[in-house]
KOLMI-466576 format. One record per residue: residue number from 1; residue in one letter; chain; x, y, z of N, C-alpha, C in turn. Coordinates in nm, 2 decimals. Atoms other than C-alpha are relative to their C-alpha. Example, Ala and Ser with C-alpha at 12.3 -4.5 7.8 and 13.67 -1.06 7.14 Angstrom:
2
  pos  code  unit    n.px    n.py    n.pz   ca.px   ca.py   ca.pz    c.px    c.py    c.pz
    1     A     A    0.09   -0.12    0.00    1.23   -0.45    0.78    0.09    0.12    0.00
    2     S     A   -0.09   -0.11    0.00    1.37   -0.11    0.71   -0.08    0.11    0.08
END
This chain:
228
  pos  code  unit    n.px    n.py    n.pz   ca.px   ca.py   ca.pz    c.px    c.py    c.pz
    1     X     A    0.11    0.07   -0.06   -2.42   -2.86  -10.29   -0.12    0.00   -0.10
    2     X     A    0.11    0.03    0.07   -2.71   -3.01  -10.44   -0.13    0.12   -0.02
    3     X     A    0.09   -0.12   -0.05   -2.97   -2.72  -10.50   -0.17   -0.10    0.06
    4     X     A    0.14    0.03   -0.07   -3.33   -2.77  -10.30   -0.11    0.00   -0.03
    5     X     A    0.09   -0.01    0.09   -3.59   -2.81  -10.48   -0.12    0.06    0.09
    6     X     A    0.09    0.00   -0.05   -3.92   -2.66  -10.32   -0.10   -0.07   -0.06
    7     X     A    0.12    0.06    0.02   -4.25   -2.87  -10.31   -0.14    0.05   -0.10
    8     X     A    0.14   -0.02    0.09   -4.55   -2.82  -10.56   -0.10    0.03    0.11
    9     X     A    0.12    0.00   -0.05   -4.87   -2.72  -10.39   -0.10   -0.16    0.02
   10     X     A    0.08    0.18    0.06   -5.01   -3.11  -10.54    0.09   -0.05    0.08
   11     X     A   -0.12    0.04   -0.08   -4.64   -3.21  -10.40   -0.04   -0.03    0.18
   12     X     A    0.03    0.00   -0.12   -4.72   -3.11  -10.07   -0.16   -0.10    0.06
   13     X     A    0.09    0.05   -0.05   -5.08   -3.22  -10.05   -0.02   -0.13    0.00
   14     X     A    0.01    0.11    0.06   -5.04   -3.58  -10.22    0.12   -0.06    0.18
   15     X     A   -0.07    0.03   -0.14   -4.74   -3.62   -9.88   -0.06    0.00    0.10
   16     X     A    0.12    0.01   -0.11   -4.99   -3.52   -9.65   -0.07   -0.09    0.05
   17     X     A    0.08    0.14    0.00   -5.22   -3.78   -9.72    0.04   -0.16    0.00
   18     X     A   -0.04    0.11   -0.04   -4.99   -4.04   -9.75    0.06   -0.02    0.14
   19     X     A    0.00   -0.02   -0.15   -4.86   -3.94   -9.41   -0.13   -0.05    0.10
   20     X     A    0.13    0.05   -0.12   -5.23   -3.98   -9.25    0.02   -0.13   -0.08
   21     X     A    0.02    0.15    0.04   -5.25   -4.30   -9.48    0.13   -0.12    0.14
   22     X     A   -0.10    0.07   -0.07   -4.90   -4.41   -9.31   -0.02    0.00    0.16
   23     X     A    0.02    0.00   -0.10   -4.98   -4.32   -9.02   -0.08   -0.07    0.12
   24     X     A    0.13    0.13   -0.02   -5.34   -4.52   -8.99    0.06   -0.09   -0.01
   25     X     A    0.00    0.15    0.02   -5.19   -4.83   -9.12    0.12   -0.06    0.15
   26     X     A   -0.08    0.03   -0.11   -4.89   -4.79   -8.85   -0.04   -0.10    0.14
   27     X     A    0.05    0.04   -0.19   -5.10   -4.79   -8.53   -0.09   -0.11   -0.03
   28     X     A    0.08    0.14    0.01   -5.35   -5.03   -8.67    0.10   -0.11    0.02
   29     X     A   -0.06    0.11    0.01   -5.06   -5.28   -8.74    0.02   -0.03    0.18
   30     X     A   -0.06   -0.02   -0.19   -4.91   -5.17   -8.35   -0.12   -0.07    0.12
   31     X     A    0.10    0.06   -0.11   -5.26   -5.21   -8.22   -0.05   -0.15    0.04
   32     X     A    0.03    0.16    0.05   -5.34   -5.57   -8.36    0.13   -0.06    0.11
   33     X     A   -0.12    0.07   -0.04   -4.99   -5.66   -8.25    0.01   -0.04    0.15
   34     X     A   -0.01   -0.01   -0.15   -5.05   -5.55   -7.91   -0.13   -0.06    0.10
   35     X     A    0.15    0.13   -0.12   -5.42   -5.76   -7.85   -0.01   -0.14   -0.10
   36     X     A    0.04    0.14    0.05   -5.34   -6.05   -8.08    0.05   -0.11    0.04
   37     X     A   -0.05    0.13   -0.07   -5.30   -6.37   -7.87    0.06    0.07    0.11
   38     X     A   -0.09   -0.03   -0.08   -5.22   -6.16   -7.60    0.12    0.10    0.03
   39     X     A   -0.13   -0.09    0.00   -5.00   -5.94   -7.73    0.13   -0.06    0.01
   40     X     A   -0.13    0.07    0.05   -4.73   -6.20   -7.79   -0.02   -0.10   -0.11
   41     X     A    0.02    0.08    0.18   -4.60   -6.38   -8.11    0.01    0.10   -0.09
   42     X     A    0.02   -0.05    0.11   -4.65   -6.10   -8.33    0.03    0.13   -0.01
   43     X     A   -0.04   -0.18    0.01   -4.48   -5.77   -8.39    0.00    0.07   -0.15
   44     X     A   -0.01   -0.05    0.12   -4.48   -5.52   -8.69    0.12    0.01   -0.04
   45     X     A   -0.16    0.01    0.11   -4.20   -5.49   -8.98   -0.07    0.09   -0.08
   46     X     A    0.01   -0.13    0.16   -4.15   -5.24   -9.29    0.06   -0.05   -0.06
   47     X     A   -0.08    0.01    0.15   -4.01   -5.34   -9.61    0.05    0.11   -0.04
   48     X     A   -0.01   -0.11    0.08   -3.86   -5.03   -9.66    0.11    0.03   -0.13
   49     X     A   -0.11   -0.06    0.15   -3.76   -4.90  -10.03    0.04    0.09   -0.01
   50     X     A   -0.03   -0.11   -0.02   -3.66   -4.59   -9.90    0.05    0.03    0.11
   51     X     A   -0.02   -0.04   -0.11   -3.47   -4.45   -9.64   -0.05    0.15    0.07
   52     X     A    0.05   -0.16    0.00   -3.62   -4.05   -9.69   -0.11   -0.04    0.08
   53     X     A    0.07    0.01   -0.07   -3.81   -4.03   -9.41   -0.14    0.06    0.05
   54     X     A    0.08   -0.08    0.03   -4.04   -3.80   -9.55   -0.10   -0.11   -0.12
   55     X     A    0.11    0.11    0.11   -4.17   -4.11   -9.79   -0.07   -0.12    0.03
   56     X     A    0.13    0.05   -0.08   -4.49   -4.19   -9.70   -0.04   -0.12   -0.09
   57     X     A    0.03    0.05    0.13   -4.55   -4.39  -10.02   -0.02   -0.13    0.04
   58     X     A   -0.05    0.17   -0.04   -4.51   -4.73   -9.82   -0.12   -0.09    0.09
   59     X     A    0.07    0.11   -0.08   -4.79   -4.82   -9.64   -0.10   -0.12    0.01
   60     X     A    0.00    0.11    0.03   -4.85   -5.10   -9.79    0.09   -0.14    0.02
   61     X     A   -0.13    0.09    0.01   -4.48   -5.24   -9.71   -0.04   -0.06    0.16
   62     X     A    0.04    0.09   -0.16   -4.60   -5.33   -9.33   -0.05   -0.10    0.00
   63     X     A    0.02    0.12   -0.04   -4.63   -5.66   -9.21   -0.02   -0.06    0.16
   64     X     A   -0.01    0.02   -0.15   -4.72   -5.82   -8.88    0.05   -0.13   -0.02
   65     X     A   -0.06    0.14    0.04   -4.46   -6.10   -8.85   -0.01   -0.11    0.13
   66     X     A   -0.02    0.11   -0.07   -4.47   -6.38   -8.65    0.17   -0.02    0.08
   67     X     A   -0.12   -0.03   -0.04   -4.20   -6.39   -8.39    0.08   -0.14    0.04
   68     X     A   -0.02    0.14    0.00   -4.21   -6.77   -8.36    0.04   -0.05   -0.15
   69     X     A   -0.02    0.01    0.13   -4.15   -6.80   -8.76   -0.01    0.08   -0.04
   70     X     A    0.01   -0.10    0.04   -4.08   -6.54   -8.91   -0.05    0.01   -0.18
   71     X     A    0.03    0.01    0.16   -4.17   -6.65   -9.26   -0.21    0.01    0.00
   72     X     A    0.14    0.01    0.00   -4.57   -6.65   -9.13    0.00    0.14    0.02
   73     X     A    0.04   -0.17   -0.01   -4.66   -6.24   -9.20   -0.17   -0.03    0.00
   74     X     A    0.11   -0.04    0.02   -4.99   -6.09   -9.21   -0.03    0.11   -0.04
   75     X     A    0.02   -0.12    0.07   -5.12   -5.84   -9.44   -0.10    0.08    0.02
   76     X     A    0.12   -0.02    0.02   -5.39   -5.58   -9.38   -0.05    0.14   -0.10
   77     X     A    0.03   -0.10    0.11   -5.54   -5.31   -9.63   -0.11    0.03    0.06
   78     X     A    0.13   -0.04    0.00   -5.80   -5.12   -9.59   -0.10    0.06   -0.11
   79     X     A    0.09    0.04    0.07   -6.13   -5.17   -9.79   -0.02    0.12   -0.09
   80     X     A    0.11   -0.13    0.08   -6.30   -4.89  -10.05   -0.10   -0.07   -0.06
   81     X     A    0.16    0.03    0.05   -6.65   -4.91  -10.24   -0.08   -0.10    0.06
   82     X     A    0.12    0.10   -0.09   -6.86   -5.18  -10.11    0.08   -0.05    0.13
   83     X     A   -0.03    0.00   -0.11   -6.63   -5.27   -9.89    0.05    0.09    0.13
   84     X     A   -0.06   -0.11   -0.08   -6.51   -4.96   -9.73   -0.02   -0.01    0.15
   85     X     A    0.00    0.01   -0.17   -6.45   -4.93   -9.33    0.07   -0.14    0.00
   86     X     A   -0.01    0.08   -0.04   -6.35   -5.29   -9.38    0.18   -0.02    0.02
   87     X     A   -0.15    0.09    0.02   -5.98   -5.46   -9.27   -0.01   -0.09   -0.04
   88     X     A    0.02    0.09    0.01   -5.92   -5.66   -9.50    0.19   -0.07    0.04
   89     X     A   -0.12    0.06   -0.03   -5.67   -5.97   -9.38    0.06   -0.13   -0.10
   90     X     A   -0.07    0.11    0.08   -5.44   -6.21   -9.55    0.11   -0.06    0.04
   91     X     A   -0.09    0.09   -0.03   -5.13   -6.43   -9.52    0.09   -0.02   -0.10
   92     X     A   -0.12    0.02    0.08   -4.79   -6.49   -9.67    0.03   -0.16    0.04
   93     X     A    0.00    0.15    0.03   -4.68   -6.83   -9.79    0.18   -0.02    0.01
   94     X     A   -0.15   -0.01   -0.06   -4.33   -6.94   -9.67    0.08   -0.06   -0.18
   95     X     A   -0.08    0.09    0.15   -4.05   -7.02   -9.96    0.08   -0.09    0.03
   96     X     A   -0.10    0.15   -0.01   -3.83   -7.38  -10.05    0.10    0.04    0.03
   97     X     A   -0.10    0.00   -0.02   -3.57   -7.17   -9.99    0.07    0.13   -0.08
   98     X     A   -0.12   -0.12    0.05   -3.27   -6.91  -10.11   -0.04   -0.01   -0.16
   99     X     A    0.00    0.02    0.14   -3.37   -6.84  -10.48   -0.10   -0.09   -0.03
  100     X     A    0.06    0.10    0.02   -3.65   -7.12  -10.46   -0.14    0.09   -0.03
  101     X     A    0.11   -0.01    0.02   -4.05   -7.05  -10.58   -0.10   -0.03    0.15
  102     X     A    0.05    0.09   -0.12   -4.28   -7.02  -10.24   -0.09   -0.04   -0.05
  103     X     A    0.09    0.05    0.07   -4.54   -7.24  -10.23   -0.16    0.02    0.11
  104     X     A    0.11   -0.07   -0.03   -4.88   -7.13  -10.20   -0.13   -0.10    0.03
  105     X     A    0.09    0.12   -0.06   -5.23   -7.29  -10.07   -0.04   -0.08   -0.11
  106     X     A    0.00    0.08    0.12   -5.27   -7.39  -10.43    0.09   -0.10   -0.04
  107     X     A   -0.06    0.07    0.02   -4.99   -7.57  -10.45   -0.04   -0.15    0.10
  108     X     A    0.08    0.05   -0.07   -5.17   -7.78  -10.16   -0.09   -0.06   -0.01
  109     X     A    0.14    0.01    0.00   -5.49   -7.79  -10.29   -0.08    0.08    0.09
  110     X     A    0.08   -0.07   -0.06   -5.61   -7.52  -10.10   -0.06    0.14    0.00
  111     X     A    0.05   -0.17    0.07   -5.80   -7.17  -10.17    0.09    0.08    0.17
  112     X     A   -0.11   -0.11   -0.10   -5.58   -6.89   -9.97   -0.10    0.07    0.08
  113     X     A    0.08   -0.05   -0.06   -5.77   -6.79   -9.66    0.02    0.21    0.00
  114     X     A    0.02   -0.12   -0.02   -5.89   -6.41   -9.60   -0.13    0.03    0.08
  115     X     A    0.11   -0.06   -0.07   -6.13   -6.22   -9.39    0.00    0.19   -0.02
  116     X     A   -0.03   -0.15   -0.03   -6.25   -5.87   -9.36   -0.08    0.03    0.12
  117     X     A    0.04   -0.03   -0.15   -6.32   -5.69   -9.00   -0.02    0.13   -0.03
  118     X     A    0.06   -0.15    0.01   -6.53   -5.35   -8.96    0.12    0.03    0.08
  119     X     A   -0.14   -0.10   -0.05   -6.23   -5.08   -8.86   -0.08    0.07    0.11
  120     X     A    0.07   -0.05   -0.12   -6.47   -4.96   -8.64    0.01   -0.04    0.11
  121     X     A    0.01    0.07   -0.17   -6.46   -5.24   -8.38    0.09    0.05    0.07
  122     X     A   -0.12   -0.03   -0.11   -6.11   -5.10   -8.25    0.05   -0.15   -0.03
  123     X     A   -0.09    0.10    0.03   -5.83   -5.30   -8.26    0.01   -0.15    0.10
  124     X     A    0.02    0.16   -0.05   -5.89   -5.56   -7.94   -0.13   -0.09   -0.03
  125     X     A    0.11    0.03    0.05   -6.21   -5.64   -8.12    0.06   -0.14   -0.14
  126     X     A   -0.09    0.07    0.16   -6.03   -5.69   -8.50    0.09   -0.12    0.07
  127     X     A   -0.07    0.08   -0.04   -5.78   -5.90   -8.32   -0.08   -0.12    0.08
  128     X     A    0.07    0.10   -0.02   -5.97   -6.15   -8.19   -0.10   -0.05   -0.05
  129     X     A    0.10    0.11    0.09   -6.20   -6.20   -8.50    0.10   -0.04   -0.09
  130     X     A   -0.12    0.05    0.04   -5.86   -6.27   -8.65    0.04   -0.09    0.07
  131     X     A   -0.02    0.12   -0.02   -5.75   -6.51   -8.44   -0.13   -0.12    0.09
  132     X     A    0.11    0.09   -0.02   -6.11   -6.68   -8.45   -0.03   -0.03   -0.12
  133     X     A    0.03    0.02    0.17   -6.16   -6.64   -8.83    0.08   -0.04   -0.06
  134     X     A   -0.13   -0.06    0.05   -5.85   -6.59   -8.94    0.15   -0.12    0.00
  135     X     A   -0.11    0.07   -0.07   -5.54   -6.77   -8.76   -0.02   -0.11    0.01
  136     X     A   -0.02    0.18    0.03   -5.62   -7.16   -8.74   -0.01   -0.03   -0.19
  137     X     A    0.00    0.02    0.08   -5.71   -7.17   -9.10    0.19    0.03   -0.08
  138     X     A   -0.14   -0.03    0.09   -5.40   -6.99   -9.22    0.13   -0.12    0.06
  139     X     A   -0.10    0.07   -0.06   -5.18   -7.19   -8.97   -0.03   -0.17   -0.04
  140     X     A    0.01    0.12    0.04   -5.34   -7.51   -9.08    0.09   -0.02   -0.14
  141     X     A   -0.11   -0.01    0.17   -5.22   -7.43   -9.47    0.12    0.07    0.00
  142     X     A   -0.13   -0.03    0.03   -4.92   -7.29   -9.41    0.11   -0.13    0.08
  143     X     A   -0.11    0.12   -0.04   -4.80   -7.62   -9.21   -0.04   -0.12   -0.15
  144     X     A   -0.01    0.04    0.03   -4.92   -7.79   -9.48    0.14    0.05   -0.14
  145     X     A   -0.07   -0.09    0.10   -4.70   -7.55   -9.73    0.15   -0.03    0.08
  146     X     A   -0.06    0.04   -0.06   -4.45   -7.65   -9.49    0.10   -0.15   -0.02
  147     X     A   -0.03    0.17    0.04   -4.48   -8.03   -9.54    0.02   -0.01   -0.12
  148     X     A    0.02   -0.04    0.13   -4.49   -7.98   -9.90    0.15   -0.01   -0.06
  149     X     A   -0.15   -0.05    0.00   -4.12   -7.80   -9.86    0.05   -0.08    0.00
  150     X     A   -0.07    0.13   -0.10   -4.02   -8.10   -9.63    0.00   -0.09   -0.12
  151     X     A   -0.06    0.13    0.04   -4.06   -8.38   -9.84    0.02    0.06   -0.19
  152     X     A   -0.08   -0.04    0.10   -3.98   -8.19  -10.19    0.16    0.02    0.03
  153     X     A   -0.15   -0.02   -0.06   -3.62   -8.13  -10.02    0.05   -0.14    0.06
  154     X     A   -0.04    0.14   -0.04   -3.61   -8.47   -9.89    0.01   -0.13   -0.15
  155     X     A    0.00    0.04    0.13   -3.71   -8.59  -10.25    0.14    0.05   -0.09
  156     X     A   -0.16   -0.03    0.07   -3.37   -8.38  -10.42    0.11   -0.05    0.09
  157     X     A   -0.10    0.08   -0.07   -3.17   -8.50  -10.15    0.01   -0.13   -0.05
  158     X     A    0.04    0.16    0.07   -3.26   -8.84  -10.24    0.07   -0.03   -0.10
  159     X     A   -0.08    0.00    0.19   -3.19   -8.78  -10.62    0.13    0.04   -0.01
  160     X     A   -0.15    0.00   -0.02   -2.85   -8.63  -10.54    0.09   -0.09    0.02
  161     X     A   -0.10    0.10   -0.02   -2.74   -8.86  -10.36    0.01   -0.14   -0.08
  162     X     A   -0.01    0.13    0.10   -2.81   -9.19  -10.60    0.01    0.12   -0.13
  163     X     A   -0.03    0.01    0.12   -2.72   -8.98  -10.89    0.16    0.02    0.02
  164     X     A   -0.13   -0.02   -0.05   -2.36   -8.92  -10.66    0.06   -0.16   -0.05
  165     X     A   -0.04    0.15    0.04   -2.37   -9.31  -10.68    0.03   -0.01   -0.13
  166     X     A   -0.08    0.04    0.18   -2.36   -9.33  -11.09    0.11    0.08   -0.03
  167     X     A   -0.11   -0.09    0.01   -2.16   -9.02  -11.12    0.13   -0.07    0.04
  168     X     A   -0.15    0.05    0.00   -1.85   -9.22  -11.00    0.04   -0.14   -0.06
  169     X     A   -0.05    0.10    0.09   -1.90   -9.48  -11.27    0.17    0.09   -0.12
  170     X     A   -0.09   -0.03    0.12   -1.53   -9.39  -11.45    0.01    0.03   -0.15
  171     X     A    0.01   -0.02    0.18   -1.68   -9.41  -11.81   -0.10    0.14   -0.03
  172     X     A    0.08   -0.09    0.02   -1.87   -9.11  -11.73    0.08    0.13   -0.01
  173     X     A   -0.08   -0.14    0.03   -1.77   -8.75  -11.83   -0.08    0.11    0.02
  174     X     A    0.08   -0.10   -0.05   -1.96   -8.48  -11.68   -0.01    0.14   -0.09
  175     X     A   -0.01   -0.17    0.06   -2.00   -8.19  -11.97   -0.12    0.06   -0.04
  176     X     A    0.08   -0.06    0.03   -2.32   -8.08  -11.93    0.01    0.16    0.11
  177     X     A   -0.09   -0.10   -0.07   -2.25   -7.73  -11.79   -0.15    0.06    0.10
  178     X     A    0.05    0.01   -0.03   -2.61   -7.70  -11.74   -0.11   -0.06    0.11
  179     X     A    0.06    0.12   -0.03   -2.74   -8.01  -11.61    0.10   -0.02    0.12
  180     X     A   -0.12    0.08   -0.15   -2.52   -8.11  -11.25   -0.05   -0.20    0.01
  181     X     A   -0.01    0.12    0.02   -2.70   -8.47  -11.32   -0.05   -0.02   -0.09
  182     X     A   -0.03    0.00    0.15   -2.64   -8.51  -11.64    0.14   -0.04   -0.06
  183     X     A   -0.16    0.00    0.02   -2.31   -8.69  -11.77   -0.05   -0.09   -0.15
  184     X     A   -0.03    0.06    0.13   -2.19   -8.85  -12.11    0.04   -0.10    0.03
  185     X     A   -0.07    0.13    0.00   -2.07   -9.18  -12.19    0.12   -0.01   -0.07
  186     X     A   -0.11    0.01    0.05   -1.70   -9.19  -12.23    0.03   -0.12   -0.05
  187     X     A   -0.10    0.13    0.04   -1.59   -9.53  -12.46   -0.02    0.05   -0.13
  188     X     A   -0.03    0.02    0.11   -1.42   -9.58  -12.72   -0.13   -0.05   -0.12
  189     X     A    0.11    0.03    0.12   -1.63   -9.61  -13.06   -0.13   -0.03    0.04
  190     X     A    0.09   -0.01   -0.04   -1.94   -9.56  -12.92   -0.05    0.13    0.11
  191     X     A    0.08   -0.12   -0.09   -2.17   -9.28  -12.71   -0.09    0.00    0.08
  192     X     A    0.12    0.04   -0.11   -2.47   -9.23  -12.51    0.02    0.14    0.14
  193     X     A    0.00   -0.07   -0.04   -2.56   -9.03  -12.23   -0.07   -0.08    0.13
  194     X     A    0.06    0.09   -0.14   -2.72   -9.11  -11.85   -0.01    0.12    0.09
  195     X     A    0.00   -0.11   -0.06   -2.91   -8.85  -11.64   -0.13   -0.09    0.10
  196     X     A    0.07    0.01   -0.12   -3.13   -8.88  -11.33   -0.14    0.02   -0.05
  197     X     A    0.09    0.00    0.05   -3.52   -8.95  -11.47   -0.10    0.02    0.14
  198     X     A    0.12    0.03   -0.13   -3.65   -8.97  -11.08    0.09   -0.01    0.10
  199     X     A   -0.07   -0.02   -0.10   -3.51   -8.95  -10.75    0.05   -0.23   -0.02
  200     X     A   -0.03    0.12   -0.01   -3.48   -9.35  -10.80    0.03   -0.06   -0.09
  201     X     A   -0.03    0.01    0.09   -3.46   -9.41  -11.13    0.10    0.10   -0.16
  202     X     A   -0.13   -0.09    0.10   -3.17   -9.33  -11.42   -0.05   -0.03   -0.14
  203     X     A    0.01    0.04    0.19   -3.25   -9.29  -11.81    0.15   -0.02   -0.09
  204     X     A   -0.13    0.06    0.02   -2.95   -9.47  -11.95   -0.02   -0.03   -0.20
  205     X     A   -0.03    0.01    0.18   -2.88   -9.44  -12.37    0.11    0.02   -0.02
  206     X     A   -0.05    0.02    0.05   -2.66   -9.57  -12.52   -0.01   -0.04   -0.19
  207     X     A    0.02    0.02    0.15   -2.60   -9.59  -12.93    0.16   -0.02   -0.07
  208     X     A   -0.10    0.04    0.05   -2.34   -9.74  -13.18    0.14   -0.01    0.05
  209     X     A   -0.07    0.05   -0.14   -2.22   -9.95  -12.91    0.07   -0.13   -0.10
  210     X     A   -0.13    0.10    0.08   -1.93  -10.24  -13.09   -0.10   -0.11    0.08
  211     X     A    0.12    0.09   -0.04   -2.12  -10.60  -13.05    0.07   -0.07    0.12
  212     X     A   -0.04    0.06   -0.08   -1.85  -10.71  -12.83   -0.05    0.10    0.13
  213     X     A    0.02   -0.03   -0.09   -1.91  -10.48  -12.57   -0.13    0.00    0.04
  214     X     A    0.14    0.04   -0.02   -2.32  -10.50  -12.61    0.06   -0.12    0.05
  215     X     A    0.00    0.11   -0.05   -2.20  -10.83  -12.54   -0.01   -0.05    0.14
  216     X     A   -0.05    0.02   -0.14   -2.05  -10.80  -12.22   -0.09    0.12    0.07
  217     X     A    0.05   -0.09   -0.08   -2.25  -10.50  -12.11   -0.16   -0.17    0.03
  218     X     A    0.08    0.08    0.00   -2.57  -10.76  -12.15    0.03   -0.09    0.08
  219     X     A   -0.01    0.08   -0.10   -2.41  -11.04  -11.97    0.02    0.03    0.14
  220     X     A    0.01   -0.08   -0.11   -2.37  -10.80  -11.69   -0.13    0.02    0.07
  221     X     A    0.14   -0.07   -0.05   -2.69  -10.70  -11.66   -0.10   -0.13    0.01
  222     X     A    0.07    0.13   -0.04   -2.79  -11.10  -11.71    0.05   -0.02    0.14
  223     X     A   -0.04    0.05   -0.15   -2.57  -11.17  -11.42   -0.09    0.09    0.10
  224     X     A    0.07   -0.08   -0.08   -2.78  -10.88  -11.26   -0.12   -0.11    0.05
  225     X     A    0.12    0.01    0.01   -3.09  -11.03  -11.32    0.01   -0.17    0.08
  226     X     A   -0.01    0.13   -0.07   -2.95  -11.42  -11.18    0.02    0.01    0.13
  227     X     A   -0.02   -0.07   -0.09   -2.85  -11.24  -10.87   -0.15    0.04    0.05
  228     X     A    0.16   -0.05   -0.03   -3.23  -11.08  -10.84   -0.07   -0.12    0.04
END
């Protein structure tokens, strides 16, 4: 068996205090939870990096999450030096997705709301200069951070699908291992390449193309243009 290490005097005292720290941020989060809007919509969460239940080290990892979306959290800290006594509040910005960049009020055009609330008032106090100060602004910019998602995802869809469309020209050979639209130009005595420049438009190069085939590619692309 593992031997046991006993605690430092510093060991001990530094636990302590994270303990009361943990322990403040807990019930604050609980109390907000329990007068904000009612007391519905909004429960606390932990991010825990730890399962030792002796490590207090985390009380920063709490969140009050939204039970209607769970991607809308809320963060609170509490203040020191000029600000001290204060809660300060903030907001989490939802992401494009699995592995994707989220996107923040900046990406919007918008500065990231915050407020701070004296710790004094008690928690059905804080909670309702929160959702007076607080809660429409953030809910405004995060539906816009929303819309944002929406039509960037509707914009690759897009591009996918018409670059699906060239992709099944036959003269194409797909070896970019990097690139998914991105293909080569398979013909004889001649090269070139053709990738997706826009969800609507294709950048199309070709080079030391035989004159008979410029020939016929060109009359193709006249007959295009008699057609138009």
């Amino acid at each position: 068996m593992p031997e046991i290490q006993e605690l430092s005097e510093w060991e001990i005292k530094i636990r302590a205090e994270r303990k009361v720290k943990y322990d403040t941020y807990e019930a604050l989060y609980n109390g907000i939870a329990a007068n904000l809007e009612n007391g519905v919509g909004w429960r606390m969460d932990e991010r825990r990096d730890s399962d030792d239940p002796n490590n207090f080290n985390r009380a920063e990892h709490l969140r009050l999450v939204s039970t209607s979306d769970p991607r809308m959290m809320i963060d609170f800290n509490m203040q020191s030096g000029a600000n001290r006594g204060k809660v300060h509040v903030s907001g989490h910005w939802p992401q494009g997705g699995d592995n994707m960049p989220y996107v923040s009020p900046r990406d919007v055009r918008e500065e990231s709301p915050s407020i701070n609330v004296s710790y004094a008032k008690g928690y059905p106090a804080i909670a309702r200069d929160i959702e007076r100060r607080f809660l429409p602004n953030y809910r405004r910019i995060f539906a816009l951070c929303l819309a944002s998602i929406d039509a960037h995802n509707s914009y690759e869809a897009r591009k996918l699908a018409n670059w699906q469309r060239v992709a099944a020209a036959k003269c194409l050979k797909q070896d970019y291992r990097h690139d998914q639209q991105r293909a080569s130009i398979n013909l004889p005595n001649s090269y070139g390449d053709v990738h997706m420049e826009s969800a609507d438009s294709v950048h199309l190069n070709m080079r030391s193309v035989p004159v008979d085939l410029a020939v016929a590619i060109l009359a193709a692309i006249d007959g295009l243009r008699v057609k138009a």
